[in-house]
C-alpha angles and dihedrals in degrees: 000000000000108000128215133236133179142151083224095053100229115167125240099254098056075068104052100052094061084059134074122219124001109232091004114160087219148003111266112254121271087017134120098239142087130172140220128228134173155145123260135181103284103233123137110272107026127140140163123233131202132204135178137194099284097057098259126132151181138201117224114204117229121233119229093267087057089253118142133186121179115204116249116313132206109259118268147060129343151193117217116190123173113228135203117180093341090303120116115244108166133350141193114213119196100029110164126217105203128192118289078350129129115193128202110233100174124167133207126183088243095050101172087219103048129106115206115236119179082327095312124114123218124190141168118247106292090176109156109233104220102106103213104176096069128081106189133077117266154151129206125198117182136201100266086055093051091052093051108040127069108249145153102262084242143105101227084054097045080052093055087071088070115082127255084030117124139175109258113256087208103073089238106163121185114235091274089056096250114146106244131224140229125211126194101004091295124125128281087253095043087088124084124217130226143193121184087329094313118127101242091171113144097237097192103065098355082237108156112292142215121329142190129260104266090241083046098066120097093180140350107220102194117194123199099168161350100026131162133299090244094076130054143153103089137090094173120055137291131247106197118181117201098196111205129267132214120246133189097292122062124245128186129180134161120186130180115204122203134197104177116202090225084070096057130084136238105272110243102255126233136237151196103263094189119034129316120263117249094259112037125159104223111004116268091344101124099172131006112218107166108083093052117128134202125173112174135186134175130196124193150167146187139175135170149174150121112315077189117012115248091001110053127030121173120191115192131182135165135177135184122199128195128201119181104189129177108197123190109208130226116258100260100050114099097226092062094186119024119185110182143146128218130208123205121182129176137160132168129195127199120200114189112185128179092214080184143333101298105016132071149183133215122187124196135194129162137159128204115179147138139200122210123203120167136160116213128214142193107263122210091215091187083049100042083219134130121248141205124313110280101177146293122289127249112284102245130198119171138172123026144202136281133188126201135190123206123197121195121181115176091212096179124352076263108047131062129189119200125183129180135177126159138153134219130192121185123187122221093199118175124150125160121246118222087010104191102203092192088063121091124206120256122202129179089016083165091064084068115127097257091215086071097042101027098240089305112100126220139240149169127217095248095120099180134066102196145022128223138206106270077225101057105136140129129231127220127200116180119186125181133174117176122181107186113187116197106202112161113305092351139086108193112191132188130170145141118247104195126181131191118187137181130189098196129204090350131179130033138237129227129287135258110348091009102272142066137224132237131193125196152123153260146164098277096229098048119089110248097208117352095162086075082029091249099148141196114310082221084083095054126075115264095017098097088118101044107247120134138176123217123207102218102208111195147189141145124132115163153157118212126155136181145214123236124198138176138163126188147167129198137181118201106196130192095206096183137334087298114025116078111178118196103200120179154140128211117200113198127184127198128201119164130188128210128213091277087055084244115142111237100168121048118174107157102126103098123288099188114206110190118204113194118176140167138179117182121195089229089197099027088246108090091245099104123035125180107195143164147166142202118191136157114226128204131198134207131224114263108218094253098090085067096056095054100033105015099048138080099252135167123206122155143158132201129181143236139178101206147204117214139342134250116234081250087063096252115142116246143196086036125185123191135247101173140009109234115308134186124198085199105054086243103154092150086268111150099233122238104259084216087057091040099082132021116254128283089002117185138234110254107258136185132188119220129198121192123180111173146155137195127193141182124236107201121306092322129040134044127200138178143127148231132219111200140196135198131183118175096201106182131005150179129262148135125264111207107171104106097171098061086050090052093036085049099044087044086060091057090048107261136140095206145146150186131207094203125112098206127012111217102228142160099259128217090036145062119307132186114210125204120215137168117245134225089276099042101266127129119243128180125235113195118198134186137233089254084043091059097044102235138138114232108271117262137181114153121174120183122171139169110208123185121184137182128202143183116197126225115277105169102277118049131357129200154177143176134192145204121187120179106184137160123190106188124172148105088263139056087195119243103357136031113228095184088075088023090242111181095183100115112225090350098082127143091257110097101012090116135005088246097059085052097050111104086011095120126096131059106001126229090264090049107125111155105198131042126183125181135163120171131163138112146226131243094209084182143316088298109034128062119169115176136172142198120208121185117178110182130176112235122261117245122288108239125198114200127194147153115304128277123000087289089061102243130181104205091157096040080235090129111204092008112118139086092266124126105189087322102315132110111264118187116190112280099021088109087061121244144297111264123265118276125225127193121175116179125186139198146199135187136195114184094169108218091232100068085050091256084282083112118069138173123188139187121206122181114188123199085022088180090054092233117161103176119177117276090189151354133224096253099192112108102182136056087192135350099311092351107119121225112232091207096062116116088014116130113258097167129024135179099276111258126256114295128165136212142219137212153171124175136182133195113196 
């Protein structure tokens, strides 16, 4: 039995309830513990204390073979001594617990680092730093780190530390504006998202979620693979913040950041890479970047400390970041000069309170939010000149707050009970100022035929398509129970993991009179949609030329929300001094609702997701580890998929050749060449939740296969390497293609039909339909895979990644990464970067077999070599200068057309397929996007005369100025053999230099 001492006399059990498992190999994953272990010289009465920031400490007893293991810590810094009899014989100062971590403090009576003092021995921490009680791949970056490199104030950049992590190519942006990430060649939503073990992740799209205050977080614990069966919903990786905590002693700061516009560079301008439009506004310039502005400042402030000393603590920190922009739009877009300033706050608070000797109570609450206000203005775009006051921009509000409770009781020394329950809401707020309801829309005004608006297009000042619901929102609920049971050399864990989640009042209907204008162009010979029987503007009066106008009807507000479910069990075994096995099964469970609260997914029978993991101390002194893991993932539904195939939408188009144009940019003396028409079969009808989804569908799933190891070389580097697998093995989209379903279901005899526009199914494999026959009754129409059209689904990721470290020893840290890595299919996952499409599992991608055929070759995450390097160098007490470094090989270039070498539309997708001028065009056969370089740089001053307390520091990111191509615009065709002048063209870069300033003071 481990006995407790403490000036403050605090009992035993006041500490164990702020730990996890007594005797556990490892912290559990997504939590805010770590552990310690060791070896120590075997003699009667020994024992290891340890002792953290706030004064408290605990005394580890030592078996007969001098090994030690303390049960999970709270994360932080440490002192280790080494007892016989109650006398101090050695002792590590600075040791430092990190996050899912367990860290090897071993003694011997010749440590080489020790200083002898009146027969006691006093080190600093020589920890090695090869965790070898974890079987998973992650990265930790602490708060020390985060002060010292230079790095973006996000999560997602703090994650790009982490190999195998890469900023996504699609533009995708969470609510909070933050660029997302993917890992592992999965797709920018495939991640989850944790604070302080609550579930932050954003339910209706997956994109991104809530995050900490950059001064907030304790430690980043990034994983990119092979984590715990406790935790699920995720194929991609994990981005867990751990936010600080007070202690007995106070502690104040206050820091302003600074990033001047007269320190960032022009931004690189754009321009038309295959023609100019006919009516183009200043030649081939496509966008004009260099008279874009950004001037940013943060202002935050912590402080922390005991409300009551040794029984309540309380930590708080809030920051509020400005941006003022001014954006010049590219031509084509119908807001031309854009001023705004955006606003984002966000705190967070921490209350820790030891209710009794073994049991505990944690409180969270954090906000992360931004508000967006902007005034938009005519441009002269020959001039390169601001015109006259439009309008004001849409009133913006993002993000939200969330609150969680944690529960510990030590019931034994052996048993632990953990409960968690917590709640977020985020608002999606946009409404228009100044909104002009007698205004319609205008798109593609330069599209407009040049003889009716001589060679000037024509707008309007409506600046906005579609409005939205003032209550739009989503609703988070996280519950979590964990039972751990320590018995001998086993840790047997069991618990529930349950998720509730509402997106409230979605969508968005069309502008002005309900409906929106679109300009553009074709050969006039050519159809431009038989499939809906739309044909050539050449057999209408006034289309002669080609050009066309379309009238965009639409209409879709809901609210859908979705269980999720999940069991599991785990037990982590120490099988002897050196073999750790990590053996569990997750059980996860699916049911999603759609706007009529109808359940149309139900996949509650068990989905077994099995997690098997080993690391083995090849030399039984934590300097070599041998690991590896093999799990099955599998990922729930976001909400999205409701809105787009389980509402009630409308969404229409009907098409004009023209005469002339009103002075507000509307198309007049139209004559008609269609009624409405919807490819998608989208007339405003609510869709059968027995039609939605095919029957029996499947949650998406992916295997995963890690081999690794990590070595020491002497005192001071470390070195290993991973190989890594991935396999997505079943996935969620949408299946758009109606006719085959009827065609198929009229060949088995029926009479049937289906009012959905879109049916939800496994691709790449067999699907059964259900449709309603000519009496009412349902009847079932299996297809196969060769029915349908598909290919089988593929998404294959392999990498090699090597890596080499050298820990901080006072003076200087460093680490470099390789990472050689291939992801190869027909399918990104949930969302598609190349066309920078955000709808989550209805993506164009399977929607018809014409949209699959030439899919296949390098996705849109492939990125086949990555190389980072990151550290920095404590010149002396006063001086710090660092440094990141991310080379990164480009993704594939993609051309998209119409469809076959006659240039069809059977999906009326336009230039969606995988056509290049007729000719079949896989992903990657264009050749790839150039390689991308960012070098940041950092320096810190923290004066001795203000006791180092006071810093200024200087960061200058991009410090090359490159600012390579992210993506190209892939479609080749305005209509069928008509080229686009905007393929090939940018549309995203790496974002200029820019610098940042800072002063900070800790009280």
């Amino acid at each position: 039995m481990s006995t407790l001492h403490s000036s403050r006399r605090l009992p035993l059990r006041a500490l164990c309830v702020a730990l996890a498992v007594a005797c556990a190999p490892a912290a559990f994953a997504q939590s805010t513990t770590g552990s310690l272990f060791g070896e120590v010289p075997v003699a009667a009465g020994t024992t290891v204390r340890v002792e953290n920031q706030s004064g408290v400490s605990r005394d580890l007893p030592v078996d007969a073979s001098g090994h030690y293991r303390s049960p999970a810590l709270p994360i932080g810094d440490y002192t280790v001594t080494l007892l016989q009899n109650g006398s101090v014989v050695e002792t590590r100062q600075n040791v430092a617990v990190r996050v899912g971590n367990a860290s090897e403090v071993s003694f011997s009576t010749a440590a080489p680092q020790a200083t002898k003092l009146d027969g006691v021995q006093v080190s600093a921490n020589t920890t090695p730093p090869i965790d070898v009680a974890s079987v998973d791949s992650r990265t930790v970056i602490d708060a020390q780190q985060l002060a010292k490199l230079p790095l973006g104030r996000t999560a997602e950049q703090i994650a790009q530390l982490a190999p195998g992590v890469v900023p996504n190519n699609g533009g995708f942006t969470s609510d909070t504006g933050k660029s997302l990430v993917s890992f592992g060649g999965s797709s920018a939503n495939a991640n989850a998202y944790y604070i302080n073990g609550f579930n932050t992740t954003d339910p209706l799209q997956a994109l991104g979620g809530i995050t900490l205050p950059y001064g907030a977080i304790d430690q980043e614990e990034v994983y990119t693979g092979g984590y715990s069966a406790q935790y699920g919903r995720s194929d991609g990786g994990v981005i867990n913040a751990v936010g600080k905590r007070g202690t007995n002693t106070w502690h104040y700061g206050v820091q302003f950041l600074w990033e001047p516009q007269f320190a960032r560079a022009k931004g690189a301008n754009d321009y038309y890479a295959s023609g100019v439009p006919q009516s183009a506004k200043a030649g081939n310039l496509y966008a004009y970047n260099r008279d874009n502005r950004d001037t940013g400042s943060t202002a935050s402030v912590y402080a922390g400390g005991p409300l009551i000393k040794d029984k309540l603590y309380i930590f708080a920190a809030a920051e509020v970041e400005r941006h003022d922009t001014q954006t010049i739009a590219n031509e084509e877009a119908s807001n031309s000069f854009e001023k705004s300033r955006s606003t984002m706050p966000r705190w967070y608070t921490k209350l820790d309170w030891n209710i009794t000797d073994s049991n505990i109570l944690e409180l969270t609450g954090a906000s992360d939010k931004t508000e967006t206000n902007g005034t938009y203005y005519d441009y002269d775009y020959v001039a390169k000149r601001r015109g006259a006051f439009v309008n004001d921009a849409d009133r913006q509000k993002n993000g939200g707050d969330l609150w969680s409770g944690k529960f510990t009781s030590y019931i034994t020394d052996a048993l632990t009970l953990t409960a968690e329950y917590g709640k977020m809401h985020t608002r999606s707020y946009q409404a228009p100022a100044n909104y002009d309801g007698s205004l319609t829309y205008i798109d593609g005004d330069v599209n407009q035929n040049p003889a009716l608006n001589g060679g000037v297009p024509i707008g309007n000042a409506q600046t906005t398509d579609g409005l939205s619901d003032p209550n739009r929102g989503n609703f988070t609920t996280n519950t979590r129970l964990d039972l751990a049971y320590a018995i001998g050399s086993h840790t047997i864990s069991v618990g529930i993991d349950n998720l509730t989640a509402k997106a409230s009042d979605q969508g968005s209907e069309s502008s002005g009179p309900g409906y929106t204008w679109s300009y553009s162009q074709s050969l006039p010979d050519v159809p431009i949609n038989s499939d809906l029987g739309v044909g050539a503007t050449g057999d209408f009066p006034n289309g002669a030329e080609g050009y066309f106008v379309q009238k965009n009807t639409y209409s879709q507000i809901a609210t859908v929300r979705s269980t999720q479910r999940a069991q599991y069990i785990e037990d982590k075994w120490q099988v002897n001094d050196r073999l750790l096995l990590q053996l569990g099964l997750r059980n996860d469970q699916f049911t999603n609702y759609d706007s009529a609260s109808q359940a149309y997914i139900t996949q509650t029978k068990p989905q077994w997701a099995p997690r098997l993991g080993f690391s083995w101390d090849v030399l039984g002194d934590a300097s070599f580890k041998v690991y590896g893991n093999a799990g099955r993932y599998y990922l729930g539904l976001p909400l999205n998929p409701a809105l787009n195939s389980a509402a009630a939408t409308t969404n229409t188009v009907q098409y004009y050749t023209y005469s002339g144009i009103a002075s507000d940019g509307t198309p007049t003396g139209l004559t008609p060449m269609s009624g409405p028409v919807s490819g998608l079969n989208l007339y405003g009808q609510q869709p059968d939740p027995k039609m939605t989804t095919a029957k029996g569908l499947t949650a998406e799933k992916q295997d995963e296969y890690i081999l690794g190891f990590t070595k020491t070389a002497g005192p001071s580097w470390v070195y290993g390497a991973k190989l890594m697998y991935r396999s997505l093995r079943n996935a969620i989209d949408d299946y758009c293609d109606r006719d085959a379903v009827l065609a198929k279901a009229a060949s088995l005899g029926y009479d049937a039909s289906t009012s959905n526009s879109c049916f939800l199914i496994n691709p790449g494999r067999a699907n059964t339909f259900t449709l309603v026959d000519a009496s009412g009754n349902y009847v079932e129409v299996p297809m196969s895979n060769a029915d349908l059209g598909f290919p089988k689904l593929k998404r294959q990721y392999y990498s090699l990644e090597t890596l080499l470290e050298h820990p901080f020893d006072g003076r200087w840290y460093a680490k470099f990464d390789y990472v050689f890595s291939r992801s190869y299919g027909n399918t990104e996952g949930q969302l598609r970067s190349d066309v920078s499409q955000a709808n989550a599992s209805t993506s164009y991608d399977w929607d018809g077999a014409s949209i699959m055929q030439f899919a296949n070759g390098p996705q849109n995450n492939d990125h086949t070599h990555q190389i980072k390097l990151y550290g920095y160098y404590q010149i002396d007490p006063e001086w710090l200068v660092s440094a990141n470094l991310a080379i990164i090989s480009g993704s594939p270039k993609h051309c998209l057309g119409f469809y076959g070498a006659k240039g069809t539309d059977p999906l009326s997708y336009g230039s969606l397929y995988h056509f290049c001028n007729g000719e079949p065009s896989a992903p990657g056969k264009q050749g790839r996007l150039p390689w991308t370089r960012q070098l940041d740089i950092g320096a810190t001053y923290s004066p001795a005369f203000a006791d180092h307390k006071l810093s200024f520091s200087a960061n200058i990111f991009n410090l090359t100025n490159e600012q390579r191509p992210l993506q190209l615009s892939p479609y080749s065709e305005l209509s069928p053999q008509l080229t686009n002048p905007l393929y090939r063209t940018v549309t995203i870069r790496q974002q200029p230099r820019y610098a940042r300033l800072s002063v900070s003071y800790d009280f």
